[in-house]
RONU-816790 format. One record per residue (C-alpha): x negated, y, z; residue in three letters. Coordinates in nm, 2 decimals, m for minus. Layout:
# residues N
X X&Y Y&Z Z&r ALA
...
//
This chain:
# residues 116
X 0.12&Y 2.08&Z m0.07&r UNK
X 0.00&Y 1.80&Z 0.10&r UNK
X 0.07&Y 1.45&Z m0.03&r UNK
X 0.26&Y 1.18&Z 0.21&r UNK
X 0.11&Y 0.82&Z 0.23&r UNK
X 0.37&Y 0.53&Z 0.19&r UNK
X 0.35&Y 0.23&Z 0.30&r UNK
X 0.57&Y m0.05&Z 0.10&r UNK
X 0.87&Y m0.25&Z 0.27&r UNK
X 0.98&Y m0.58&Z 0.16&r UNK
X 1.30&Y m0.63&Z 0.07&r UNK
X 1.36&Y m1.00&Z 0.20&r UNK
X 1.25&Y m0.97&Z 0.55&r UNK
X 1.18&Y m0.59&Z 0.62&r UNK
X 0.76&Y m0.63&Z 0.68&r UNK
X 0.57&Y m0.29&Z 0.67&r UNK
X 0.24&Y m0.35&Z 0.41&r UNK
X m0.03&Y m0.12&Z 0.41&r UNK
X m0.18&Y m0.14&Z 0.14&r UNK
X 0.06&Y m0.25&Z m0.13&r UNK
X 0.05&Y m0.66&Z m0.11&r UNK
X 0.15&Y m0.87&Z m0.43&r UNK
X 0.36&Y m1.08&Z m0.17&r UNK
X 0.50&Y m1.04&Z 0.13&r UNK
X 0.27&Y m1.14&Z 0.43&r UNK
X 0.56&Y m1.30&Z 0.65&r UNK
X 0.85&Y m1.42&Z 0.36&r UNK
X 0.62&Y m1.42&Z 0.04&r UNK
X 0.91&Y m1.17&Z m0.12&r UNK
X 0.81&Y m1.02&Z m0.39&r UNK
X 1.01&Y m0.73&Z m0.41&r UNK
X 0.89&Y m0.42&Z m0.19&r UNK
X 1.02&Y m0.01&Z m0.20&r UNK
X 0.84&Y 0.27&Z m0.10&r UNK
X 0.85&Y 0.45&Z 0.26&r UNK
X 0.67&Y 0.73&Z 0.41&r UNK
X 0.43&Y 0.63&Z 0.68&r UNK
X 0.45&Y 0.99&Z 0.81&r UNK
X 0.21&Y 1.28&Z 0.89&r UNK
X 0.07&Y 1.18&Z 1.27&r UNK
X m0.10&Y 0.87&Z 1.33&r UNK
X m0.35&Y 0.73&Z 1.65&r UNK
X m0.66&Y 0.65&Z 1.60&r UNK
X m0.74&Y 0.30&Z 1.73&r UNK
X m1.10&Y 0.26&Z 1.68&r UNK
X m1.43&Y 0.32&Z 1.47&r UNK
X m1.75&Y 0.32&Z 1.35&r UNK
X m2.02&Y 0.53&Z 1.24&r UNK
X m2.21&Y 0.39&Z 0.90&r UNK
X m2.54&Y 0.50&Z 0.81&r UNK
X m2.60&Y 0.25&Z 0.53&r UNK
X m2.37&Y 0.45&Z 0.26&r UNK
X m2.30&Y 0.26&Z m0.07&r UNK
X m2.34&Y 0.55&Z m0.38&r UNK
X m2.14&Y 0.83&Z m0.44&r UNK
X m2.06&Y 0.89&Z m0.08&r UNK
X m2.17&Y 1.26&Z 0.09&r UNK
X m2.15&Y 1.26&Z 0.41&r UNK
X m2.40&Y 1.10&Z 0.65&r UNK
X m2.26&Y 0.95&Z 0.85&r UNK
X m1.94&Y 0.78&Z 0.72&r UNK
X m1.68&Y 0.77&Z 0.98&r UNK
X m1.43&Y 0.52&Z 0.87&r UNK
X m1.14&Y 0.42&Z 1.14&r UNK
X m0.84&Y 0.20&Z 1.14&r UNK
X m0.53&Y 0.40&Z 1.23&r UNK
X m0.20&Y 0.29&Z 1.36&r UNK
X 0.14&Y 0.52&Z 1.24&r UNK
X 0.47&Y 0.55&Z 1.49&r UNK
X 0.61&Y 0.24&Z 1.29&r UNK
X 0.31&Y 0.02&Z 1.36&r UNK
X 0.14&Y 0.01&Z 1.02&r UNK
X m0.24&Y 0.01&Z 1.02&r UNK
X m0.42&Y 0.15&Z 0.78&r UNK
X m0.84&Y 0.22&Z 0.73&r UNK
X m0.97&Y 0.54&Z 0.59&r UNK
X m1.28&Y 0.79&Z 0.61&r UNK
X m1.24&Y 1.02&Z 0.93&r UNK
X m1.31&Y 1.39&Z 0.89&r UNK
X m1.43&Y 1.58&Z 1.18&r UNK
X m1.69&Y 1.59&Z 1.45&r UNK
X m1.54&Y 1.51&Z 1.80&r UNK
X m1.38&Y 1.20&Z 1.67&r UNK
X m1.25&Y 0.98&Z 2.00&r UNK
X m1.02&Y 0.65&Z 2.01&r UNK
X m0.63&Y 0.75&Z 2.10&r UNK
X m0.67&Y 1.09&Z 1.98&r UNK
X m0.39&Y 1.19&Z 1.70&r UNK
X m0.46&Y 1.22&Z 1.37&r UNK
X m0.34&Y 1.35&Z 1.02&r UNK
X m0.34&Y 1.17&Z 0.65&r UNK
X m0.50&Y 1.46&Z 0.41&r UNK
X m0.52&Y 1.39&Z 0.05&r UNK
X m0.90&Y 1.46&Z m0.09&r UNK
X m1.22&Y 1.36&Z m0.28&r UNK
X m1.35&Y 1.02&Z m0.11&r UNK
X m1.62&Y 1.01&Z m0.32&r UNK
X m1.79&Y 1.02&Z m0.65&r UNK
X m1.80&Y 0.77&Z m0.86&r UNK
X m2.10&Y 0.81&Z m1.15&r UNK
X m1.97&Y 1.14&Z m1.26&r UNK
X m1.57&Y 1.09&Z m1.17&r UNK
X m1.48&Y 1.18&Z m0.80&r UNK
X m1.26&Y 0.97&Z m0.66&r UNK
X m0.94&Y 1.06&Z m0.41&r UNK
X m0.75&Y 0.91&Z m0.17&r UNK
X m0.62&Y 0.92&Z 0.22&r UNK
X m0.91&Y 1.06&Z 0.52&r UNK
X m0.80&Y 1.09&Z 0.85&r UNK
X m0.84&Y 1.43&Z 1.04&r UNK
X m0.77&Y 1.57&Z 1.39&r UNK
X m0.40&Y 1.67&Z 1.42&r UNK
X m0.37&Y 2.02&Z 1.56&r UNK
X m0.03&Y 2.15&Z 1.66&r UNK
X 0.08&Y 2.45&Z 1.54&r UNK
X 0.12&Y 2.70&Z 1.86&r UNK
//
């Protein structure tokens, strides 16, 4: 079962946050609910990083800012090897990285293939 990311609405003015904010960027509400950002995104750009802090695998990082249907942007590792700008992509929940001896989880980013 794959895990949904969610993005967190504000209940004073209706702003999409990704990540979760401790205020509202537009109204400074305070107040925010949960809502699925969905399971297709675009990819809008990114970079290749060679230079990887500890704990991370793969050489090289991909990371890539990614835009859903409603507009909210979100950054993330990108899994895959033909990896262009405007191509559709998929949230998948999975180790990020490890962490001394604890792996860590969280949102990548791969290709979206269509079932046919």
């Amino acid at each position: 079962m794959q895990e949904l990311m969610v993005g967190f609405k504000c209940k004073g003015c209706s702003m999409l946050h990704y990540p979760r904010h401790a205020r509202c960027l537009r109204c400074k509400g305070t107040v925010f609910e949960e809502v699925e950002l969905g399971d297709e995104c675009k990819l809008l750009t990114y970079t290749k990083l060679y230079a990887l802090p500890e704990g991370i695998e793969m050489t090289p990082l991909l990371l890539g800012i990614v835009e859903f249907p409603n507009g909210v942007r979100a950054l993330g590792q990108l899994k895959g090897d033909d990896i262009k700008v405007g191509m559709r992509l998929r949230p998948i929940w999975g180790k990020i990285r490890k962490l001394g001896e604890k792996d860590i989880y969280g949102f990548r980013f791969e290709p979206f293939y269509s079932p046919q």
